[in-house]
DOMISE-172579 format. One record per residue (C-alpha): y, x, z; residue in three letters. Coordinates in Angstrom, 3 decimals. Layout:
! DOMISE-172579
<koldo <Y, X, Z>, ALA>
...
***
This chain:
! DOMISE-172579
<koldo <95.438, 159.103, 163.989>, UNK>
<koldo <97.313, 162.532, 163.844>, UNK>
<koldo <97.863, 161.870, 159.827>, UNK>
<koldo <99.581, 158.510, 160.945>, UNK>
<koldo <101.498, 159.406, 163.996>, UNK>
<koldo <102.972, 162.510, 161.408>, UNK>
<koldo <104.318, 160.336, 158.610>, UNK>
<koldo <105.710, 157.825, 161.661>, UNK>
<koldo <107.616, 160.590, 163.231>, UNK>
<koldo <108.667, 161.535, 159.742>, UNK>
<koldo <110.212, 157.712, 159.447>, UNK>
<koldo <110.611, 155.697, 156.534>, UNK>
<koldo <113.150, 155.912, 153.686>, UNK>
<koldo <113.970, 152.384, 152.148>, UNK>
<koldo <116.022, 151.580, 149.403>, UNK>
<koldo <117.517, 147.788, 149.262>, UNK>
<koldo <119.255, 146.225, 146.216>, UNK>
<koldo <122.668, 144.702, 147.646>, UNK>
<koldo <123.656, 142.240, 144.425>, UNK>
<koldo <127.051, 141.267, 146.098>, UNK>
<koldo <128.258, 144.911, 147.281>, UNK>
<koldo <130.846, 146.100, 145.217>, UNK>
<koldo <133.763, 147.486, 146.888>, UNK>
<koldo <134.127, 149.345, 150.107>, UNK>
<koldo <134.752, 146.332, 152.126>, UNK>
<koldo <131.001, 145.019, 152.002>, UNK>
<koldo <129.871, 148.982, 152.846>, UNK>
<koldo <131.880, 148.617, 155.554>, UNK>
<koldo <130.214, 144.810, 156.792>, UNK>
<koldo <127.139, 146.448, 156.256>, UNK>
<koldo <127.247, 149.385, 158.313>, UNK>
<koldo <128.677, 147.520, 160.932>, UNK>
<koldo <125.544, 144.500, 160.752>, UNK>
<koldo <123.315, 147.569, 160.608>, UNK>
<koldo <124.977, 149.468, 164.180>, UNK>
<koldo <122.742, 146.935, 166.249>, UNK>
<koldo <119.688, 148.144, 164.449>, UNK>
<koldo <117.640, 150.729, 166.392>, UNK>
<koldo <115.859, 153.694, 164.800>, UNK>
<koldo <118.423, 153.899, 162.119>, UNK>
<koldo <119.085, 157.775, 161.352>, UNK>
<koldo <121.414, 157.554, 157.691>, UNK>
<koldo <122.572, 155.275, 155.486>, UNK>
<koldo <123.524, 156.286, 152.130>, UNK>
<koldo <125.834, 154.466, 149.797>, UNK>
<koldo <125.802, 153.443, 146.707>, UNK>
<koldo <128.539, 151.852, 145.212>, UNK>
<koldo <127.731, 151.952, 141.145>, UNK>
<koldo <124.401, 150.874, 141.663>, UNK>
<koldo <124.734, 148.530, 144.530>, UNK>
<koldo <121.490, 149.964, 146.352>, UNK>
<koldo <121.693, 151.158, 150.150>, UNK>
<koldo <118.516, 154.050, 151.350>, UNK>
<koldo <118.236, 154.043, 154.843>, UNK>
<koldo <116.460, 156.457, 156.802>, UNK>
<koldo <114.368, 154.707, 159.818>, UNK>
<koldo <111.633, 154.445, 162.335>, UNK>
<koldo <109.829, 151.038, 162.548>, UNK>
<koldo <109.711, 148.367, 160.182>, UNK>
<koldo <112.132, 147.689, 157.306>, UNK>
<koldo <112.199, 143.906, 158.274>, UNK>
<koldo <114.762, 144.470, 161.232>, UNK>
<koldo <116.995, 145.602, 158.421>, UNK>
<koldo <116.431, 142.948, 155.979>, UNK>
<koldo <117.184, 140.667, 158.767>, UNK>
<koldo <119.934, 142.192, 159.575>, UNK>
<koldo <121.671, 141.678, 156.405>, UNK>
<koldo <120.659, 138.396, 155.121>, UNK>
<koldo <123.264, 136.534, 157.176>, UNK>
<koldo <126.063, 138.477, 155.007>, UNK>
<koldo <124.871, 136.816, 152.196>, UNK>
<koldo <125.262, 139.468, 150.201>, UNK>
<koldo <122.035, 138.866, 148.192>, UNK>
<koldo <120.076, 141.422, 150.028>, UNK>
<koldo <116.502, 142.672, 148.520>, UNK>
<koldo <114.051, 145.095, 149.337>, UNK>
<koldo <113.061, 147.376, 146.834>, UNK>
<koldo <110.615, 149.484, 148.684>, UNK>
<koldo <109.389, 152.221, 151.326>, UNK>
<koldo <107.995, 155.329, 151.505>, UNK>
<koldo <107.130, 157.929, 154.066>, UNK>
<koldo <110.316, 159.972, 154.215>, UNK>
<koldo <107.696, 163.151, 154.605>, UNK>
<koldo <105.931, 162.108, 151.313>, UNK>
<koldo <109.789, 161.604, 149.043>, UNK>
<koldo <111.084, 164.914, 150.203>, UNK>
<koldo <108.267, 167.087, 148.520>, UNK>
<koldo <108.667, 164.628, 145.583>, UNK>
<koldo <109.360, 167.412, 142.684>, UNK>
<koldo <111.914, 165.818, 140.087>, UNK>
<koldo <111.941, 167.129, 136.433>, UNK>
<koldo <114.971, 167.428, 134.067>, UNK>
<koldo <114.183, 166.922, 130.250>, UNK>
<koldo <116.553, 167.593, 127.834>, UNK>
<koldo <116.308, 165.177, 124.836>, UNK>
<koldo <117.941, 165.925, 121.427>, UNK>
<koldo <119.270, 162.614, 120.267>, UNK>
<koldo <121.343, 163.756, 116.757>, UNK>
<koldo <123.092, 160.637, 116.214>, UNK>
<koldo <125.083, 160.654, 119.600>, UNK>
<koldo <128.401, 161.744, 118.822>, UNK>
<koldo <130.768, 159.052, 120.627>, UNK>
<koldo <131.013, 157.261, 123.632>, UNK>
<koldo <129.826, 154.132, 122.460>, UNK>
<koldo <126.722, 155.613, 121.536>, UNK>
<koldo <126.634, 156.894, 125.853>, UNK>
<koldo <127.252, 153.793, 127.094>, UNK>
<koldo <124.625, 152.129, 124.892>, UNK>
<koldo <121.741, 154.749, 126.053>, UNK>
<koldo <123.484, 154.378, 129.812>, UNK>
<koldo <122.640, 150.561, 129.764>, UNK>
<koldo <118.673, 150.530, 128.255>, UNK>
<koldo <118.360, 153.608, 130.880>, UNK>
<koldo <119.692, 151.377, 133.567>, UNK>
<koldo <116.007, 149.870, 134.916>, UNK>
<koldo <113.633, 153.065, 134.915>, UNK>
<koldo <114.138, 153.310, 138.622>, UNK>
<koldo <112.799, 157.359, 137.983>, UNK>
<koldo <115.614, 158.225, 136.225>, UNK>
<koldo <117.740, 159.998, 139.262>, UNK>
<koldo <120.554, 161.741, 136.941>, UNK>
<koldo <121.819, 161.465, 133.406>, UNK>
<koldo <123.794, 164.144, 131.970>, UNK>
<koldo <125.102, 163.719, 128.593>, UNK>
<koldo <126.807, 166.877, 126.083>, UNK>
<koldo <128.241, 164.681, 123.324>, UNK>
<koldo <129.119, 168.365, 121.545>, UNK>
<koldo <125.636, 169.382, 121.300>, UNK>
<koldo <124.091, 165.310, 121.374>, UNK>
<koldo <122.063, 166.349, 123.975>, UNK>
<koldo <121.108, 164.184, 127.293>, UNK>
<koldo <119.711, 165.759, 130.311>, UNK>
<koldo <117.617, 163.440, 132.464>, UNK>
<koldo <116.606, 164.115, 135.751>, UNK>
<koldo <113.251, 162.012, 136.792>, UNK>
<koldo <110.455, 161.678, 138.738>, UNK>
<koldo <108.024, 160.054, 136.584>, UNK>
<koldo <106.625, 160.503, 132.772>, UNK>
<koldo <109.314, 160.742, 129.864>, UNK>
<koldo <107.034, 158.543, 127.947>, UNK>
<koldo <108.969, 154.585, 129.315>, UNK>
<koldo <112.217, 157.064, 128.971>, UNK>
<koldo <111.246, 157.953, 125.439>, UNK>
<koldo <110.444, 153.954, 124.400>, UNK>
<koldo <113.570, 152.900, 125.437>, UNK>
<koldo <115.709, 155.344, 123.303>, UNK>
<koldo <113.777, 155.239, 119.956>, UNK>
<koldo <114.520, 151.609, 119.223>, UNK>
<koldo <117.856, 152.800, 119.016>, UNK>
<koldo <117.395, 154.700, 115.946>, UNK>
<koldo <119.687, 157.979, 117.121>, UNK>
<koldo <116.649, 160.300, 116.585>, UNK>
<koldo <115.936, 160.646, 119.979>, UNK>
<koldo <113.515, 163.389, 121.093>, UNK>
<koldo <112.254, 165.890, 123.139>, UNK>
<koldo <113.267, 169.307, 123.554>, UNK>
<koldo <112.338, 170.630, 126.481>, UNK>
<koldo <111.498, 169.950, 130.501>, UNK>
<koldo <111.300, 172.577, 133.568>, UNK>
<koldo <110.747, 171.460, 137.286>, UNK>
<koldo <113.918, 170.901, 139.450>, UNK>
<koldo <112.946, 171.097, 143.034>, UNK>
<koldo <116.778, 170.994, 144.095>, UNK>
<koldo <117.735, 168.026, 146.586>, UNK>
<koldo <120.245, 165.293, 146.060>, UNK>
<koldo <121.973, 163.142, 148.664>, UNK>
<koldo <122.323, 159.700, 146.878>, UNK>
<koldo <124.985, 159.227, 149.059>, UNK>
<koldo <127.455, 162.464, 148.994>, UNK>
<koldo <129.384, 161.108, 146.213>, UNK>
<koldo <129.814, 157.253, 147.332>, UNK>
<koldo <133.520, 157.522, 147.860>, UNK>
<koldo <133.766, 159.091, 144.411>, UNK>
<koldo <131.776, 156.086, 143.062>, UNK>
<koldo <133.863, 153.456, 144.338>, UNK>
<koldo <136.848, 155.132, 143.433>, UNK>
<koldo <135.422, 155.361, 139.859>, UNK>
<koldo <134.308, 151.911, 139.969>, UNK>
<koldo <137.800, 150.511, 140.540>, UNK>
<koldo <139.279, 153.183, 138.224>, UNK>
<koldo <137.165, 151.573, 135.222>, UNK>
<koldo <138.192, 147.807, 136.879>, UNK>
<koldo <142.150, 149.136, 136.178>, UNK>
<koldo <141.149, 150.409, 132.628>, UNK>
<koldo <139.310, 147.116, 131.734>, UNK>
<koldo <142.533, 144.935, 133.401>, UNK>
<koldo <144.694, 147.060, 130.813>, UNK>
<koldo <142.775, 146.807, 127.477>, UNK>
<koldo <142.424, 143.196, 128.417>, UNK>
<koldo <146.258, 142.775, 128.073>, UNK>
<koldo <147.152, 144.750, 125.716>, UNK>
<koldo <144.069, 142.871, 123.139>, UNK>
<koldo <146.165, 139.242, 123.636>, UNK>
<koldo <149.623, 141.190, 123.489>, UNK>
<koldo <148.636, 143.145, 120.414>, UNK>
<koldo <146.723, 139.817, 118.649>, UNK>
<koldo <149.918, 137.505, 119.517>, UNK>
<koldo <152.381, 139.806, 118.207>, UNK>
<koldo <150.370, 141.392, 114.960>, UNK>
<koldo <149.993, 137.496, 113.872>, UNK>
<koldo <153.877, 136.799, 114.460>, UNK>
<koldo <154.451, 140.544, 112.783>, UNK>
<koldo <151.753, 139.860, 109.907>, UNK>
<koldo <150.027, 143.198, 111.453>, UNK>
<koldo <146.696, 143.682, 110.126>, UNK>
<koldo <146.986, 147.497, 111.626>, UNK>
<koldo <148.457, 145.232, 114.960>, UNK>
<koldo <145.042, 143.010, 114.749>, UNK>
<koldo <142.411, 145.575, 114.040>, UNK>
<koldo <143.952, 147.760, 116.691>, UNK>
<koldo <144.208, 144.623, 118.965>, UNK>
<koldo <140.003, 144.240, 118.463>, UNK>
<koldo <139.484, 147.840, 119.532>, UNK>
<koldo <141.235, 147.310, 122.794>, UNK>
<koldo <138.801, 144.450, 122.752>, UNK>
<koldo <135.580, 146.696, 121.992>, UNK>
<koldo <136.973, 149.266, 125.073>, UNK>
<koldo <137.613, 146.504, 127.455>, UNK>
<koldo <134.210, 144.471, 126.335>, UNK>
<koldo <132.504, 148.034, 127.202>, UNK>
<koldo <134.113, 149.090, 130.573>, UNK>
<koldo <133.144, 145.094, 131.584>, UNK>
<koldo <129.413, 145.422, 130.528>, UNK>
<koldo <129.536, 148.447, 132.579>, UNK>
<koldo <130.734, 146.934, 135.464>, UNK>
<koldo <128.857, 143.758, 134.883>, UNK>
<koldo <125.250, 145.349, 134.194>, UNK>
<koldo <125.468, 147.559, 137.350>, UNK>
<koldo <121.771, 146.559, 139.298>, UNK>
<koldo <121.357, 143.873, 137.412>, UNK>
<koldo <118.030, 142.905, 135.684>, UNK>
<koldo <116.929, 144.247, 131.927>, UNK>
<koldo <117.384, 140.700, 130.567>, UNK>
<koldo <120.661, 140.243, 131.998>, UNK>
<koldo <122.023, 143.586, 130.608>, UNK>
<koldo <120.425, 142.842, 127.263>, UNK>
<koldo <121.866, 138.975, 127.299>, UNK>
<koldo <125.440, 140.390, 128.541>, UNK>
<koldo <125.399, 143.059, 125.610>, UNK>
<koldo <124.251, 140.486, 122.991>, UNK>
<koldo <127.407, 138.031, 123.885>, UNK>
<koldo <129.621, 141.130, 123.846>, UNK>
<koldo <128.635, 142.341, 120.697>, UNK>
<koldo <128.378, 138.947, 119.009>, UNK>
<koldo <132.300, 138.306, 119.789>, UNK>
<koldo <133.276, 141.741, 118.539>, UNK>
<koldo <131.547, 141.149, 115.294>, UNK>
<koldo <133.593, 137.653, 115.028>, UNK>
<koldo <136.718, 138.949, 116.035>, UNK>
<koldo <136.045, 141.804, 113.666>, UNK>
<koldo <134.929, 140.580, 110.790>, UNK>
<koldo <137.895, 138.080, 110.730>, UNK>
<koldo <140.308, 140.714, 110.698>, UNK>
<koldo <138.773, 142.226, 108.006>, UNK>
<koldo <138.874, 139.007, 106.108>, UNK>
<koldo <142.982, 138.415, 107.350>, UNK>
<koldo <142.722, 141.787, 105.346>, UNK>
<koldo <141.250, 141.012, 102.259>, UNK>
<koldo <143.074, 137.612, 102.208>, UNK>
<koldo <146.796, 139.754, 102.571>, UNK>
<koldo <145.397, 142.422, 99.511>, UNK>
<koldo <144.370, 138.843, 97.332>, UNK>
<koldo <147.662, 136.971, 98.291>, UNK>
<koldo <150.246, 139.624, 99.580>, UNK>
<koldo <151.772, 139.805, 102.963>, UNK>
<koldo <155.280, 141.272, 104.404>, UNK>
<koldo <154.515, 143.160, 107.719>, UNK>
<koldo <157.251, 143.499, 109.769>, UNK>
<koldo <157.200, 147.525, 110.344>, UNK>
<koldo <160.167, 146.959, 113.248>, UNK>
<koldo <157.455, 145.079, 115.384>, UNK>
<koldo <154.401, 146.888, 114.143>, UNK>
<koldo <156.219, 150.102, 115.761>, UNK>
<koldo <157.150, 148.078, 118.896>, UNK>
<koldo <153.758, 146.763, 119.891>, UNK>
<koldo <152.248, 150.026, 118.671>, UNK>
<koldo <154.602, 151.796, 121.140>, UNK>
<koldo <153.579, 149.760, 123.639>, UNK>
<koldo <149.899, 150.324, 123.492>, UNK>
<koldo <150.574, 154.057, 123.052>, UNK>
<koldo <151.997, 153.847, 126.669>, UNK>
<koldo <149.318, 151.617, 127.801>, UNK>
<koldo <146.730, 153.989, 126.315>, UNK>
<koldo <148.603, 157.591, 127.625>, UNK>
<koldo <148.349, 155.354, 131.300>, UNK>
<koldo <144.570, 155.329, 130.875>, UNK>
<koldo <144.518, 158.843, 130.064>, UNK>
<koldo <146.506, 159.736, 133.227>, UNK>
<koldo <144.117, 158.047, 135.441>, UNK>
<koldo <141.137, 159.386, 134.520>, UNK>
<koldo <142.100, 162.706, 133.650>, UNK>
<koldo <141.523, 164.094, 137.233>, UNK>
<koldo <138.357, 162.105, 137.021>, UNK>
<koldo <136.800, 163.042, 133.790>, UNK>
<koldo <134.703, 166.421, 135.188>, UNK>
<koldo <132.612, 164.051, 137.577>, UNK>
<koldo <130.441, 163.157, 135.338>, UNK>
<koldo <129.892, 162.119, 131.391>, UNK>
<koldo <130.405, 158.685, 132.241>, UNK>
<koldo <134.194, 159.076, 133.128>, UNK>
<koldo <134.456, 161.899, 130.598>, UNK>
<koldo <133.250, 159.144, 127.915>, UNK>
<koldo <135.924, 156.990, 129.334>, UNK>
<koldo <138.620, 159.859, 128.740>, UNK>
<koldo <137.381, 160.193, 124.861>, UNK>
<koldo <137.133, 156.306, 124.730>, UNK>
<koldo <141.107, 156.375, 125.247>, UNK>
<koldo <142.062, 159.756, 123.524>, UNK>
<koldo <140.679, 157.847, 120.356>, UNK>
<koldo <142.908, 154.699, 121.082>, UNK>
<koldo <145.976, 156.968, 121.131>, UNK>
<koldo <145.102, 158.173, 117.907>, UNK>
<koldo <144.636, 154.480, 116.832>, UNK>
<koldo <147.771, 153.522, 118.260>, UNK>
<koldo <149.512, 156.587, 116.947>, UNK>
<koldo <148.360, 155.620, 113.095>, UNK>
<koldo <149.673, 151.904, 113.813>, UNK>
<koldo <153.205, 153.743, 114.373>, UNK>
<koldo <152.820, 156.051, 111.261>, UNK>
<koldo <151.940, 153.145, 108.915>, UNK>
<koldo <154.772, 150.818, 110.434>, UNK>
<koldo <157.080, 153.914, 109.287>, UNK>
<koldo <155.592, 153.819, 106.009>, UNK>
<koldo <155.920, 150.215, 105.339>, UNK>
<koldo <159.951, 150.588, 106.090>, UNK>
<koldo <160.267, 153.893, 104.048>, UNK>
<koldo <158.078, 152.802, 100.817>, UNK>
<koldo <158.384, 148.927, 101.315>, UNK>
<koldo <154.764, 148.182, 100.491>, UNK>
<koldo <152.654, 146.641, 102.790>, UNK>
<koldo <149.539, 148.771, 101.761>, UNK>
<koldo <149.951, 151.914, 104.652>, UNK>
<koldo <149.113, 148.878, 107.025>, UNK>
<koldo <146.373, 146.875, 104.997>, UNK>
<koldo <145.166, 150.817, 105.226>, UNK>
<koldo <144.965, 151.090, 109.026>, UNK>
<koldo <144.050, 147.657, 109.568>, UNK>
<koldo <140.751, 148.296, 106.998>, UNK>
<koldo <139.458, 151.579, 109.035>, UNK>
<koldo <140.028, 150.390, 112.321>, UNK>
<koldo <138.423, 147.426, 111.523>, UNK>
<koldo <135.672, 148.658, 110.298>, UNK>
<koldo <135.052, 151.050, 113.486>, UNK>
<koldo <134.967, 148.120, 115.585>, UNK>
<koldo <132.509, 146.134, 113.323>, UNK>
<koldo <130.094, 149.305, 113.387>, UNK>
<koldo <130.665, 149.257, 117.467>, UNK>
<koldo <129.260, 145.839, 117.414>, UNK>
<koldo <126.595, 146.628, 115.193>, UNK>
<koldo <125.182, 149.103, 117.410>, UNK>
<koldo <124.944, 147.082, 120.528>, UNK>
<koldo <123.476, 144.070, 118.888>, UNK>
<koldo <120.899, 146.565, 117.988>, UNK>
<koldo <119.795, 147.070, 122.092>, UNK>
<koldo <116.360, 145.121, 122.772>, UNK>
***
């Protein structure tokens, strides 16, 4: 009995999956459903992953309960003696992976990572293409998810981390994230029909291979959003459909391309420089809002790179547009429209590649 009675008065730490809690105003539903529960001690937050951990005494039922009537498509993932998950002894491993060295290659890793409920913490240095995970349980499911990838993914090195997290210290920070990347999806959106409308009318192929990568950044900050908590299959199916519309999209452009070398075309450069302009501004917004955000973590740091490289996009746009008017070929945009087209059709290459 005295073994029992001790892991009792410890409590219980369970972790439910909320599918439908996204935003601050279901945390807030939640902890009020969950202020007529007895024997709660904490609840801690997370936003990104849509997962609540309560501390408790007596049975996780009464919270279960509690929630279903929210219909907020509540589901328990599991409990464990609290006493038992606070001498749990996480490990970081630092994997090599030599083929990282963008953010598309991040967010790729971030979504086959997403289900290996072990993995507390990922860390990525896209300088050195290294990723640092903290976990719980063997690299060896860790490992099996990244070599499919083909980035060269391997081990360098692990030590014992016996410093404690609070899932929950940084919840505000994750929702203000989350609707940080919902603005930056909203924008690339936009500017993808403006910029496709107006490089037809302008005879832009710069206008509509730019246009496509507002599509790959927008198609990316979605899956993010979307795969949040959501099952492998899901993730996978979500990424497929993503991918499979920026290789369309893509390898039409590069076709409008060849089709303008084979049969000419007369870009107009005043328009090419407008629209450009105005994704420049669009772009230098995103920048703004996520610059205070960007040493949080490597997700939102990946998000700041992801729109530094549109503003170079944009910014070659504008250059060939000038070139057009001062040598009156249309080749300085045929240029830009053949390299940024080509970017996004190796984007979409790499996540049809996820299993």
């Amino acid at each position: 009995m005295a073994p029992d009675q001790s892991l009792s008065a410890a409590g219980l730490e369970t972790e439910l999956f909320v599918s439908k809690m996204d935003c601050p105003s279901e945390e807030n539903l939640i902890r009020m459903a969950l202020s007529n529960v007895p024997d709660i001690e904490k609840i801690s937050f997370n936003l990104s992953t849509r997962t609540i951990t309560a501390l408790h005494q007596g049975s996780p039922d009464a919270i279960v309960d509690a929630l279903q009537p929210l219909r907020l498509g509540v589901e328990l993932r599991g409990s464990q003696p609290a006493k038992l998950r606070a001498q749990a002894v996480s490990t970081i491993s630092t994997l090599g992976i030599p083929k990282m060295d963008c953010p598309s290659e991040e967010n790729m890793i971030r979504l086959v990572l997403g289900d290996i409920v072990s993995i507390k913490k990922l860390d990525f240095d896209l300088g050195r293409r290294q990723l640092h995970v903290a976990h719980t349980g063997p690299l060896e499911p860790i490992l099996a998810k990244l070599i499919p990838l083909q980035l060269g993914s391997h081990l360098i090195g692990s030590r014992e981390d016996f410093s404690a997290t609070d899932a929950g210290s940084d919840e505000a920070g994750d929702a203000s994230e989350s609707r940080t990347l919902r603005l930056l999806l909203a924008i690339n959106a936009v500017m993808f029909v403006i910029e496709m409308v107006w490089g037809l009318v302008a005879q832009s192929a710069g206008l509509v291979a730019d246009s496509l990568d507002m599509f790959a950044d927008a198609a990316v900050y979605g899956l993010a959003l979307y795969a949040v908590g959501r099952a492998a299959a899901l993730k996978t199916r979500a990424a497929h459909l993503a991918g499979w519309l920026q290789l369309v999209l893509a390898v039409g452009a590069l076709g409008e391309v060849l089709r303008r070398f084979a049969f000419g075309s007369e870009p107009e450069s005043s328009l090419m420089m407008g629209v450009g302009a105005l994704a420049l501004i669009a772009n230098v917004a995103c920048l703004v809002m996520i610059a205070k955000k960007r040493d949080r973590g490597a997700h939102m740091k990946a998000s700041y790179i992801f729109s530094a490289n549109d503003v170079i996009a944009n910014v070659g746009v504008i250059l060939a547009g000038a070139l057009v008017t001062w040598t009156g070929s249309p080749y300085p945009d045929l240029v830009v429209g053949t390299v940024i087209g080509i970017i996004v059709l190796n984007g979409a290459r790499r996540i049809l590649k996820l299993k």
